[in-house]
C-alpha positions as CSV (number, residue, x, y, z in Angstrom):
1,X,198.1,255.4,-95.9
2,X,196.8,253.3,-93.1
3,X,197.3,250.1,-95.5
4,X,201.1,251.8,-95.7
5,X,201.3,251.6,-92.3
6,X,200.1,247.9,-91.6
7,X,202.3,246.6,-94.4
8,X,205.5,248.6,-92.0
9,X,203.5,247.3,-88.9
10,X,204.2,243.9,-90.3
11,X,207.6,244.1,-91.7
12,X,208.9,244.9,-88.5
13,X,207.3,242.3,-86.8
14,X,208.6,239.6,-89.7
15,X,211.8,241.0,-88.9
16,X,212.2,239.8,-84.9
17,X,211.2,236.2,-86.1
18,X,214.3,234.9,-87.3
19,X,214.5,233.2,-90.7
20,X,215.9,230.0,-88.5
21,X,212.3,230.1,-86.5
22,X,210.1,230.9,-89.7
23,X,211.9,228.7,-92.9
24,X,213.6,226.0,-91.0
25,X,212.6,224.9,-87.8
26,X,210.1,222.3,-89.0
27,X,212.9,220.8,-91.0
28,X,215.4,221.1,-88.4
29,X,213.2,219.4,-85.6
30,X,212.5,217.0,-87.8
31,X,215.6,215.7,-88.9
32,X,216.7,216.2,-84.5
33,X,213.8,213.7,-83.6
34,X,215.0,211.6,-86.0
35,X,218.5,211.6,-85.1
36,X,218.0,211.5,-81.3
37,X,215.6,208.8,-81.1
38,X,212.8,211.0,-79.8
39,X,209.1,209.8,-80.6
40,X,207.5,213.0,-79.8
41,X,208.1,216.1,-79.5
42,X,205.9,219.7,-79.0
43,X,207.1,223.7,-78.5
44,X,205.9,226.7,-77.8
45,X,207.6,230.0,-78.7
46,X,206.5,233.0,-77.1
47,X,207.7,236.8,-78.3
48,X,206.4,240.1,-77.5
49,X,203.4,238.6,-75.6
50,X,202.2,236.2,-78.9
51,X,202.9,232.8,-79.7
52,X,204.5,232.6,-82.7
53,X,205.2,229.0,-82.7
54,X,203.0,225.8,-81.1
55,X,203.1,223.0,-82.8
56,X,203.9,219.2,-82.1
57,X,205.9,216.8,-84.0
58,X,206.1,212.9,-84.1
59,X,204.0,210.6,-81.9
60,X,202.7,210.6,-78.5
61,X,202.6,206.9,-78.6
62,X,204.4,204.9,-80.9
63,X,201.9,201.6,-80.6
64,X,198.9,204.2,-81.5
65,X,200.5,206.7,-83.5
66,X,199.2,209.3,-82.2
67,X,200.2,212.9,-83.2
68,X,201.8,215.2,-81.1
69,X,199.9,218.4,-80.5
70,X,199.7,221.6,-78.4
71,X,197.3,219.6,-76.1
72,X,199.5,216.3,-75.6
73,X,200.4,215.9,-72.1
74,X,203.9,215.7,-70.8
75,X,205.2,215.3,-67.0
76,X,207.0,218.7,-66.4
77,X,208.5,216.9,-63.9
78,X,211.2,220.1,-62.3
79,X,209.4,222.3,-64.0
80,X,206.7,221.9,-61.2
81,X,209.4,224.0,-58.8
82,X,209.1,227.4,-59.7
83,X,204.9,226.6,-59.2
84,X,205.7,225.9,-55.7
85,X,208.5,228.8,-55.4
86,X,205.6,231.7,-56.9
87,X,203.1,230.2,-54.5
88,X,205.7,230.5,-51.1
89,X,206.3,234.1,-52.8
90,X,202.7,234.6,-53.0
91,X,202.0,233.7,-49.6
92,X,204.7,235.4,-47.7
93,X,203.3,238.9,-50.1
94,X,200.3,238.3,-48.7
95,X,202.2,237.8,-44.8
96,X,200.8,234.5,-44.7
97,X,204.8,233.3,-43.7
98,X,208.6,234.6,-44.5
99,X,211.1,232.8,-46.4
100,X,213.7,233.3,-43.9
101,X,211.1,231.3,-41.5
102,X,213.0,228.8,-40.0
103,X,211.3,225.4,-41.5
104,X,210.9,223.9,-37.4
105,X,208.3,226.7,-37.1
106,X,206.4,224.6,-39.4
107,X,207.2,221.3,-38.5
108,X,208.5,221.5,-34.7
109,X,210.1,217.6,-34.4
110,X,212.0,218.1,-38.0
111,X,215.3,217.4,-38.3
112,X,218.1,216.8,-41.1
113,X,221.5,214.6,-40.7
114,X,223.2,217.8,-38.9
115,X,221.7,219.1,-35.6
116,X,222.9,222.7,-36.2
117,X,221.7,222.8,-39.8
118,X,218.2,221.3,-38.1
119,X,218.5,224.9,-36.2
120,X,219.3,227.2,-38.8
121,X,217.9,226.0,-42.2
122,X,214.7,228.2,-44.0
123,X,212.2,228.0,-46.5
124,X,214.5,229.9,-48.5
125,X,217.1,227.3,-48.2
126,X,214.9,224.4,-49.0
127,X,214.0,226.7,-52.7
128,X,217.6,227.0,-53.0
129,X,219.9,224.0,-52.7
130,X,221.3,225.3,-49.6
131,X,220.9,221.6,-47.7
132,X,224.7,220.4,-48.5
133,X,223.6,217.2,-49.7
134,X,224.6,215.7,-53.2
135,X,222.6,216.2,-56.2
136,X,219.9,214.0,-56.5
137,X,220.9,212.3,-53.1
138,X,217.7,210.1,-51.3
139,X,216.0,210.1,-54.8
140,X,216.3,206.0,-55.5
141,X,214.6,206.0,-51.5
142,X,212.1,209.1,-52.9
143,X,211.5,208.6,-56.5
144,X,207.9,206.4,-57.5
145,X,207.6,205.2,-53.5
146,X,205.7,204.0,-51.8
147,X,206.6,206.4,-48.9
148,X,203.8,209.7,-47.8
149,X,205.2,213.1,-47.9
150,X,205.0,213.4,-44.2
151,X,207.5,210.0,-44.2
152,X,209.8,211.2,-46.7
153,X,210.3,214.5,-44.6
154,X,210.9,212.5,-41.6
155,X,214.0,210.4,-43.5
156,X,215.6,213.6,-44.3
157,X,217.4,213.2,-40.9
158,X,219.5,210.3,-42.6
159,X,220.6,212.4,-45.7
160,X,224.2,212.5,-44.3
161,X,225.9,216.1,-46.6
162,X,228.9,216.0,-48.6
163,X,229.4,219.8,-48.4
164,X,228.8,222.6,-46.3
165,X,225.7,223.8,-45.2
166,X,224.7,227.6,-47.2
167,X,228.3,227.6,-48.7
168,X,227.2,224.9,-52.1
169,X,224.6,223.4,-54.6
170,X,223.0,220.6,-54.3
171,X,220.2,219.7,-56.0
172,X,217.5,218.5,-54.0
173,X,214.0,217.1,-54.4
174,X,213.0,216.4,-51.0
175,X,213.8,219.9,-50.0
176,X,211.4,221.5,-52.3
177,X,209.1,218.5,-51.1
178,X,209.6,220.2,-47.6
179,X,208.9,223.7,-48.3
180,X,205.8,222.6,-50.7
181,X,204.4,221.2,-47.1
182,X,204.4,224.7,-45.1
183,X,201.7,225.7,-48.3
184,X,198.9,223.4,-46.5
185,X,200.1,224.7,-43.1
186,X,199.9,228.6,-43.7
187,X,196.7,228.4,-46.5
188,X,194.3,225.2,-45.4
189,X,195.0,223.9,-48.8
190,X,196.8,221.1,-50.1
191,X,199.8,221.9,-52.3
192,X,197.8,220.8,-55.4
193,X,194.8,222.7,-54.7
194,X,196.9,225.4,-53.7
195,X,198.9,225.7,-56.8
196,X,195.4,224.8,-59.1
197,X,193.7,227.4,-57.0
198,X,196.3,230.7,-57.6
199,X,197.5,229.6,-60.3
200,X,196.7,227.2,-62.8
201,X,193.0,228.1,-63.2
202,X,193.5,231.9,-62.8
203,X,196.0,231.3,-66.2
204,X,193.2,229.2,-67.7
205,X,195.3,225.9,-68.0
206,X,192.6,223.9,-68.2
207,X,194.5,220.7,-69.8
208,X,197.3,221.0,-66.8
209,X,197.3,218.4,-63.6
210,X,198.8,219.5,-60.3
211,X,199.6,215.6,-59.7
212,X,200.5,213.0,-61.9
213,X,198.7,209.7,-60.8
214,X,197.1,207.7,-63.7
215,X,198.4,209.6,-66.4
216,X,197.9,207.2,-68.6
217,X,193.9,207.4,-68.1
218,X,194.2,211.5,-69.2
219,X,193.1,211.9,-72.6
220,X,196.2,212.8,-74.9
221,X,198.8,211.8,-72.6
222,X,202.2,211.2,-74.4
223,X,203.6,207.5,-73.1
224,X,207.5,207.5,-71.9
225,X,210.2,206.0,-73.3
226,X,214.0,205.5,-72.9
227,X,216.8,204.3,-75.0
228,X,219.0,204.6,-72.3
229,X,221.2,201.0,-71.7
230,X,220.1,199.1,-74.9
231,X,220.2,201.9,-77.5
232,X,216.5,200.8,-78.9
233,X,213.4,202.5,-77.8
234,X,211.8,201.4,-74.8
235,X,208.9,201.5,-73.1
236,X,208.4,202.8,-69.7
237,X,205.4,202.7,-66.9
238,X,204.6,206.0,-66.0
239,X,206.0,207.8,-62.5
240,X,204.1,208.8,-59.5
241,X,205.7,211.0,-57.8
242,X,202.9,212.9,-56.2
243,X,204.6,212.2,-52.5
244,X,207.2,214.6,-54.1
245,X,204.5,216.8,-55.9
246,X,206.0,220.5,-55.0
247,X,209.6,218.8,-56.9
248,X,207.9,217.2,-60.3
249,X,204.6,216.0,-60.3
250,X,202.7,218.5,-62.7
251,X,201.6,217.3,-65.8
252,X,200.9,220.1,-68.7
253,X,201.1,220.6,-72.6
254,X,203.0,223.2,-74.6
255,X,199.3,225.4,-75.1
256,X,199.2,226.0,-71.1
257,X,203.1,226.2,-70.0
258,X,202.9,229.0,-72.8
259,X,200.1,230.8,-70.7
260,X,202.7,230.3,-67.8
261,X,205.5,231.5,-69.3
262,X,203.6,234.7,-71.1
263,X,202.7,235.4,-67.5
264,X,207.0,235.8,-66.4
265,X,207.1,237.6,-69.5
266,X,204.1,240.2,-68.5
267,X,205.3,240.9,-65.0
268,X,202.6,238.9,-63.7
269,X,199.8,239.9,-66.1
270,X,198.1,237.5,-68.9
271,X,195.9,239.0,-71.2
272,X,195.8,242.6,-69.1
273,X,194.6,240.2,-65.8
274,X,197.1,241.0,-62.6
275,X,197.9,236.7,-61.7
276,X,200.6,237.8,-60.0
277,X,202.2,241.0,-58.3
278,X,205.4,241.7,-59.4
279,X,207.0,241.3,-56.0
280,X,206.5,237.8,-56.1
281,X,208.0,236.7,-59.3
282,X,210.7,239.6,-58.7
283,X,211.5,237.2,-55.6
284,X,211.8,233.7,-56.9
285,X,214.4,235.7,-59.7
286,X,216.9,237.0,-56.9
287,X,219.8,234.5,-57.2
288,X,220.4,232.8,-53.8
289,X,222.5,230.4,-55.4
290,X,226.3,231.0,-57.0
291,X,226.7,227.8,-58.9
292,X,229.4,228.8,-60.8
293,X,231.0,232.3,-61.8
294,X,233.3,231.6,-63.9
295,X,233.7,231.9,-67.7
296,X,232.5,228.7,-69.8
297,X,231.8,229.2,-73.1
298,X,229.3,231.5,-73.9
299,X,228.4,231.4,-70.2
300,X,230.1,233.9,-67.5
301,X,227.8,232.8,-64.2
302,X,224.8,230.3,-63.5
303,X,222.8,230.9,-60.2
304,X,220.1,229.9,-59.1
305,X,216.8,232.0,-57.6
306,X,213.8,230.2,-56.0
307,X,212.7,227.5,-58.5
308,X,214.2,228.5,-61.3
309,X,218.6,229.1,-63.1
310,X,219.9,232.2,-64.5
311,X,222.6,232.9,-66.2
312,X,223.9,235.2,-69.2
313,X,224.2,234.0,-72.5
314,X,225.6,236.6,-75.4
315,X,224.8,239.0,-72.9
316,X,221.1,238.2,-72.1
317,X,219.8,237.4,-68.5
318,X,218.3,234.1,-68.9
319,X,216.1,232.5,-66.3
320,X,215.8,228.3,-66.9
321,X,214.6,224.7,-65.8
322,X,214.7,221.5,-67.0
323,X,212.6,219.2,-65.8
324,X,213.5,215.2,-66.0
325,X,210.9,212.1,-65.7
326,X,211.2,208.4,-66.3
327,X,210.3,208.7,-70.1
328,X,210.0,212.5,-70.5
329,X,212.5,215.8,-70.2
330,X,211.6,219.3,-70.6
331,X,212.1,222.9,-70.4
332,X,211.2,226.0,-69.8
333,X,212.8,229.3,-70.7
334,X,212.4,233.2,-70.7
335,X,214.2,236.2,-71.4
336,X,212.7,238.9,-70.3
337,X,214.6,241.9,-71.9
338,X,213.8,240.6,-75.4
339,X,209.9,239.9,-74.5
340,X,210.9,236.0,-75.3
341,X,210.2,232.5,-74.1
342,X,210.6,228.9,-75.0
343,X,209.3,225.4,-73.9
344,X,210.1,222.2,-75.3
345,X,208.3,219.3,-74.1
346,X,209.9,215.6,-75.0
347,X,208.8,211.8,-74.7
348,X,212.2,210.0,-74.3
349,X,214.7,211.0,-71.4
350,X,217.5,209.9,-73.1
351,X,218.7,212.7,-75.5
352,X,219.8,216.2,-75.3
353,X,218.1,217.7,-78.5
354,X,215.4,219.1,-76.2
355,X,218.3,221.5,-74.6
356,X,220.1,221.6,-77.9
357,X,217.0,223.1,-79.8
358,X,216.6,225.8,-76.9
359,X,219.8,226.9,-77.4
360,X,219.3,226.9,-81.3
361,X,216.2,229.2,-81.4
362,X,218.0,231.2,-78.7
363,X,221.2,231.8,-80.9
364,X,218.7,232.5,-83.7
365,X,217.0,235.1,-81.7
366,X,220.0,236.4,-80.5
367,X,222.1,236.6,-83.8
368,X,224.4,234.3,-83.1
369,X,226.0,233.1,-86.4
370,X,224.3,229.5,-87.2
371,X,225.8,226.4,-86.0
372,X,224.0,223.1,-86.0
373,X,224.6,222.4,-82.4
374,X,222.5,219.3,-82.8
375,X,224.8,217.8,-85.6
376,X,227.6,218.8,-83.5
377,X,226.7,217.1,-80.4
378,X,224.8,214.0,-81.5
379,X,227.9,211.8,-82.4
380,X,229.9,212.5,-78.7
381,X,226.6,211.2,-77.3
382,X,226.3,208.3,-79.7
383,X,229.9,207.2,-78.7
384,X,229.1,207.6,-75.1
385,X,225.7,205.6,-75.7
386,X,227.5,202.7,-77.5
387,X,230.1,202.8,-74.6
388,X,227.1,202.2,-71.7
389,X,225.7,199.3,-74.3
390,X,228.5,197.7,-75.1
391,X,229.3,197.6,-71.2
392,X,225.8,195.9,-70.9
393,X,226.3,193.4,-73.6
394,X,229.2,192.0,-72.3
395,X,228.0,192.0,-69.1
396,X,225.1,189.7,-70.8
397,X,227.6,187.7,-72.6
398,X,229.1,186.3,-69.4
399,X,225.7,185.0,-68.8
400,X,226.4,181.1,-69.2
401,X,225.1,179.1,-66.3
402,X,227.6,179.2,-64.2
403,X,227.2,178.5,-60.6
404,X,228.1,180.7,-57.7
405,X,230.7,179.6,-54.9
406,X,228.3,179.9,-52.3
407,X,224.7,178.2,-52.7
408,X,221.9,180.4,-54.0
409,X,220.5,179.9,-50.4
410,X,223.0,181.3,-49.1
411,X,222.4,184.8,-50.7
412,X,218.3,184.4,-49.7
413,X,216.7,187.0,-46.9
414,X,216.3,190.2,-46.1
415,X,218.9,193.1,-46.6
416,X,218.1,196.5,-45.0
417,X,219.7,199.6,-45.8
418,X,219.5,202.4,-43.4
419,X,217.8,204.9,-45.8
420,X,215.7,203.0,-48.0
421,X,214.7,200.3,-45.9
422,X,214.4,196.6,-46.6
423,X,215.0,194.7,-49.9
424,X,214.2,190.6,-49.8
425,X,216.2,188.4,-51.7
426,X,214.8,184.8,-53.4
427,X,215.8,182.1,-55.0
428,X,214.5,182.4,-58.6
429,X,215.6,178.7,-60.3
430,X,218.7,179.5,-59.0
431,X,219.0,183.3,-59.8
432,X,218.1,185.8,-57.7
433,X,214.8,187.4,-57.3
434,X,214.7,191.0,-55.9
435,X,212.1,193.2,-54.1
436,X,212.4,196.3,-53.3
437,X,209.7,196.8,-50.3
438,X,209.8,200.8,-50.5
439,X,208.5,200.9,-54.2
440,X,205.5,200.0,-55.5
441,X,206.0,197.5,-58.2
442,X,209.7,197.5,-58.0
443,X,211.8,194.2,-58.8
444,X,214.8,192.7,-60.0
445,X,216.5,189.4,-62.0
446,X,220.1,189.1,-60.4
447,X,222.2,186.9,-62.5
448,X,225.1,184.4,-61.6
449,X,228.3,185.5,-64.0
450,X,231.1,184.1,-62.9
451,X,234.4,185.7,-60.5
452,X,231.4,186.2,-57.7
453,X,230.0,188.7,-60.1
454,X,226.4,188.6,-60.8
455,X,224.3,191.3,-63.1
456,X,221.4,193.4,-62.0
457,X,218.2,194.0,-64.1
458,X,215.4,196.0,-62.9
459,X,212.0,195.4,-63.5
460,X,211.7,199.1,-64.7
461,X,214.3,199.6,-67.6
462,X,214.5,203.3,-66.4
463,X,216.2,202.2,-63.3
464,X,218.9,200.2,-65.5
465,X,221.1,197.5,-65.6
466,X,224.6,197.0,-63.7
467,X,227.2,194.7,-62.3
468,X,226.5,193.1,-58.8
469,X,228.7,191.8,-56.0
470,X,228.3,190.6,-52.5
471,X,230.4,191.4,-49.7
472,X,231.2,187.7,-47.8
473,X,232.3,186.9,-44.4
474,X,233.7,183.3,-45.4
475,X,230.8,181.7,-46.8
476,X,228.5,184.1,-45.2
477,X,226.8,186.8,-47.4
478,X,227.4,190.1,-45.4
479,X,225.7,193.1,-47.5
480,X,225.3,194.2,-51.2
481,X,225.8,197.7,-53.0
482,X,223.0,198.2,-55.5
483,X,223.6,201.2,-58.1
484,X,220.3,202.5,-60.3
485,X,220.5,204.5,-63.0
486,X,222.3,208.3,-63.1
487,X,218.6,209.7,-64.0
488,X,217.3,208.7,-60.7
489,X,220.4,208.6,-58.4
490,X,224.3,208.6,-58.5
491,X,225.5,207.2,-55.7
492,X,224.9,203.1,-54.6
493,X,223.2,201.9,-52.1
494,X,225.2,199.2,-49.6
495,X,222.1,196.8,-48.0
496,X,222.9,194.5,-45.2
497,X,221.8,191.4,-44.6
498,X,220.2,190.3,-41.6
């Protein structure tokens, strides 16, 4: 009898793994790694409070070879936000602070681009796009500089919004940056000790890092790449990003964001242990955010909570983040009403198989009738791929020697743009040499085409390559408009000369 019962005990569990998850998932990620490009690639599936998938696939490095596992480290990058949105739950559970507290409690002399806004605006807003700027907007000033938190804070005043304050979403890294800096204030702890403190070590992720610096000195950390601009596989250096640690600087593997996510799934608990009252994961769940509430697809709404989207999908509430890194993108996912979560952890940023597959083994789970979404979507992304290079080679092609109207002197000096600061501009044998003062190791080889129109070519591939023109005043060279890459920002930068 009791072998009876273990044998129905058993068949009912085979029975919520889809035959997707258990006969071809290998297969299918396989063939997607190879078709996207991807070097490496690990995931964790978590149901009914077990893992019933951890593996890695491909290579962490493709000059070593070595294997992906459930160890490999990955930059989470975004997937840091809902760390620092739990840990402003925690503390305000614990009346340490409020969400609503208006963020010039904290920091008396902060201000952003509106005064009003300066006034009004919360922690709450900071965790929830509420700011009115553009997506991504300040990140070419913020991303891998050479800026302190406390400085980047200070240049929010010159973040001039598109839209209205409260009323729109716009994704913003220096505003979780902002809210991550009241953790210190309220707790005596930095934001990374903080986070390591209440979190990371109760949940026994010992092979995650609060901040990112030197990544490539941790043992089994996957190296990034990017195909993005020439269509081969690039290397790139690795971010630090640890002035905007709250936004993206953790580092993990697929074995501890699983502890993570079974924690969301457990109402706080992981392996019986209380990590986290209810309350405070109930909180950074309560949409804040209407991003859209209209029908697409299988979609009807997307919102966003306190670190983290929701939406439904074939009538599931599904709380999400993707997290994007020169070199890496990731996800995390769970559903709580089916007891399910996901994370997919990738080493090259320019692919959308790591969303693709989380969609796939939620379609599987959901019994959705199979489509290959991967096959479906890989040859739109190819033609748009082949669009970007082709631009890029002919930009190349025009390449010939040519000799600009002006003299390369001419174009020599410093250019300062309000935001970022000061660039200087050299004569390189008669190209142009460009440094960018507010990053690190940041240059780049501006080209002479021909029509006044030069090519720019950053020393970091991730930050692309583009076409170039100055603005004259006769023969006088009166400012330039430098773009960088989508990933990092959309909007160019105009730099003046002086």
């Amino acid at each position: 009898m009791a072998s009876f019962i273990f044998l129905l005990t058993a068949a009912k569990s085979f029975a919520q793994t889809p035959s997707f998850v258990t006969d071809s998932l290998d297969a299918y990620i396989q063939q997607g790694i190879k078709d996207w490009n991807i070097p490496g690639l690990a995931i964790a599936i978590i149901k009914d409070g077990k893992t019933v998938v951890m593996k890695g696939y491909g290579v962490a490095n493709v000059a070593t070879n070595e294997p992906v596992t459930e160890n490999t480290l990955f930059m989470i990058a975004s997937n840091s936000k809902l760390f620092t949105a739990t840990s402003l739950a925690q503390l305000e559970y614990n009346g340490k602070l409020s969400l609503d507290d208006k963020i010039t409690k904290y920091f008396p002399d902060y201000k952003v681009y509106d005064p009003t806004t300066t006034q009004l605006v919360t922690i709450r807003d900071m965790l929830g796009h509420h700011l009115g700027t553009k997506t991504f907007q300040g990140d070419f000033t913020f991303w891998n500089a050479s800026l302190t938190r406390e400085q980047i804070i200070n240049k929010m005043r010159l973040l001039k919004p598109s839209q209205n304050f409260r009323q729109s979403f716009g994704y913003c890294n220096s505003c979780f940056l902002t809210a991550g800096q009241i953790i210190p204030i309220v707790s005596g702890k930095p934001w990374e000790v903080y986070v390591y403190d209440s979190i990371i070590e109760p949940l026994g992720m010992a092979n995650t890092h609060t901040l990112g610096a030197n990544m490539e000195q941790m043992p089994g950390a996957a190296a990034p790449y990017t195909t993005e601009f020439t269509g081969k596989l690039t290397a790139l250096p690795y971010d630090n990003v640890d002035n905007l640690a709250p936004a993206g600087s953790i580092v993990s593997c697929v074995k501890d964001v699983a502890k993570w996510l079974t924690m969301q799934l457990d109402s706080g608990r992981y392996q019986g242990k209380r990590i986290m009252p209810w309350r405070v994961l109930q909180r950074t769940r309560d949409m804040g955010t209407i991003i859209s509430s209209r029908k697409g697809g299988d979609v009807h709404y997307t919102g966003y909570g306190l670190g983290v989207f929701q939406q439904d999908y074939h009538g599931r509430q599904v709380f999400w983040h993707t997290g994007g890194a020169d070199g890496f993108v990731t996800n995390t996912c769970f559903v709580p009403e089916e007891k399910l979560a996901i994370t997919i952890l990738t080493n090259n940023d320019n692919q959308d198989f790591f969303e693709l597959l989380r969609y796939q083994i939620l379609n599987a789970y959901f019994g959705v009738k199979f489509e290959n979404l991967s096959t479906e979507s890989l040859k739109p992304f190819l033609d748009n791929e082949k669009k970007t290079i082709d631009k890029v080679k002919a930009l190349q092609a025009r390449i010939k020697g040519n000799t600009p109207t002006v003299p390369v002197a001419n174009y020599c000096g410093t250019y300062v743009n309000e935001l970022y600061g000061p660039i200087t501009v050299t004569n390189n044998n008669n190209d142009l040499q460009i440094k960018f003062e507010g990053h690190r190791n940041l240059t780049a080889k501006v080209q002479y085409l021909d029509n006044d129109e030069w090519i720019i070519t950053f020393s970091n591939p991730a930050f692309g390559i583009f076409p170039l023109k100055f603005k004259m005043d006769g023969s006088k060279v009166a400012s330039v408009d430098i773009k960088v890459s989508d990933f990092i920002e959309y909007d160019s930068y105009t730099f003046t000369k002086q």
